[in-house]
C-alpha positions in Angstrom: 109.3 175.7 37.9 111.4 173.7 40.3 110.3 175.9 42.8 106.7 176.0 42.0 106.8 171.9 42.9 108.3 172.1 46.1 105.2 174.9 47.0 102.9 172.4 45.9 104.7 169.3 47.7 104.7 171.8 51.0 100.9 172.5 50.7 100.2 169.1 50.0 102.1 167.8 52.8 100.2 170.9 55.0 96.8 169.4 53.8 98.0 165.8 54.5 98.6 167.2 58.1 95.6 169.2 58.7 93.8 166.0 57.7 95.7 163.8 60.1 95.2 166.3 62.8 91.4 166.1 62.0 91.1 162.4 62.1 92.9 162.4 65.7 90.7 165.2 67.3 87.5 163.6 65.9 88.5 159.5 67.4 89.9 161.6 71.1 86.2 163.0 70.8 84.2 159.7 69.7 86.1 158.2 72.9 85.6 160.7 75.3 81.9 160.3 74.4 82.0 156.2 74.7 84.0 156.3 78.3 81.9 158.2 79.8 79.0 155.3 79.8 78.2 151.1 80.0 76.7 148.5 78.2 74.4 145.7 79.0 74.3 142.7 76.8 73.5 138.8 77.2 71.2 135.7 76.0 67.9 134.8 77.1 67.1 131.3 77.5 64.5 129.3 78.9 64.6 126.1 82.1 65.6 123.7 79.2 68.7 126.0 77.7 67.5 126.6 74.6 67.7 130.2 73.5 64.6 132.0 73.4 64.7 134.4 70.1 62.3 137.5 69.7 61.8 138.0 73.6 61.3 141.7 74.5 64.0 143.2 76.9 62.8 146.4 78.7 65.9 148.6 80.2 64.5 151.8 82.3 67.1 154.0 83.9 65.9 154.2 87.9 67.3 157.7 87.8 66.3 159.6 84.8 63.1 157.2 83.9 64.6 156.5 80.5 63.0 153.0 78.9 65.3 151.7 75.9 63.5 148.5 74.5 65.0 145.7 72.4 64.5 142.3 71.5 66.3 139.4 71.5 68.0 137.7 68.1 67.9 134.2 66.4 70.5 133.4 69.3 69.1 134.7 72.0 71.2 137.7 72.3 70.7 141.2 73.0 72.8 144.1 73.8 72.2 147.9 75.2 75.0 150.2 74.1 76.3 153.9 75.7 74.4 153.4 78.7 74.8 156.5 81.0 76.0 154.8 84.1 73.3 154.3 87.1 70.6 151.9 88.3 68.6 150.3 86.0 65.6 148.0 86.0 65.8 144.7 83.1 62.4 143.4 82.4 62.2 140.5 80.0 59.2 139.1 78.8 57.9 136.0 75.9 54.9 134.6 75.6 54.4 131.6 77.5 57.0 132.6 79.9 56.2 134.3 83.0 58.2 137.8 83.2 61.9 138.0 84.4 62.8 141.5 86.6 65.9 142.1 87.5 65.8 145.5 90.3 69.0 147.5 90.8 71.1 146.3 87.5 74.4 149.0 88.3 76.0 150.1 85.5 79.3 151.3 85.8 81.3 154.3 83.1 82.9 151.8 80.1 81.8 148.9 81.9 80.2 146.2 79.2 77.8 143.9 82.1 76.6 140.9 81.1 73.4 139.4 82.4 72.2 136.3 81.3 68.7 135.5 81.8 66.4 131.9 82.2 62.6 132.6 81.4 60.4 130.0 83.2 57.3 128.5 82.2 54.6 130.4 82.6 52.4 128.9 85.7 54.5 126.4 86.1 55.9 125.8 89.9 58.0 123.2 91.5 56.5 120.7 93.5 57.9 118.7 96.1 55.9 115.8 97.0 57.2 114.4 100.5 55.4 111.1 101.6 55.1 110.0 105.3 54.2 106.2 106.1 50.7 105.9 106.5 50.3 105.6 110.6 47.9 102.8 111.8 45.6 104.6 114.7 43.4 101.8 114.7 43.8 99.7 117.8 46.7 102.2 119.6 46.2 102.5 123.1 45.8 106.1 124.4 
């Protein structure tokens, strides 16, 4: 019987091992897949700072044509995970704001790129108003 417990404890410990093994093979594999690409994340806000929540973020892959899609959160965030590295176009749009595109966005293998983006007012534009004194023409000899 003694005997009969240690050829249990062995088989046990054999199972514990195969087990172990397991778990290290699948997390080397789960890696391998996660170095091999980028991320993108950041906040969307507009002139004023405030975050701007439910604005839609367009990320196409210059490359391959791939469009991933998100939309911001109550904060303002957003974030595009396992992005094959490559040149990628950001597109972010919210009603009442005129769109934001960002050309050539590089992502680099496990680089995580932050972009933060400011949405403007849609039609506004700065104006600079630049007075000159008024000149007096009348009576200036010629």
């Amino acid at each position: 019987m003694h005997g009969a417990l240690r050829l249990l404890a062995k088989a046990s410990s054999s199972q514990s091992l195969a087990f172990c093994l397991l778990v290290i093979v699948t997390a080397f594999e789960v890696f391998a897949q996660s170095a091999s690409t980028g991320a993108l994340t950041g906040t969307v806000t507009d002139a004023t700072g405030a975050v701007v929540p439910k604005a839609a973020i367009n990320l196409r892959n210059n490359g391959t044509g791939l469009l991933l899609t998100a939309v911001t959160d109550l904060e303002g965030f957003y974030r595009f995970s396992l992005l094959p590295p490559g040149q990628y176009e950001l597109r972010v749009e919210m009603a009442g704001f005129a769109p934001h595109i960002l050309r050539e966005v590089m992502i680099q293998i496990s680089e995580v790129r932050r972009i933060d983006v400011e949405l403007a007012v849609k039609g506004a534009r700065e104006e600079v108003d630049v007075e000159f004194p008024l000149l007096q023409t009348e009576g200036a000899a010629l």
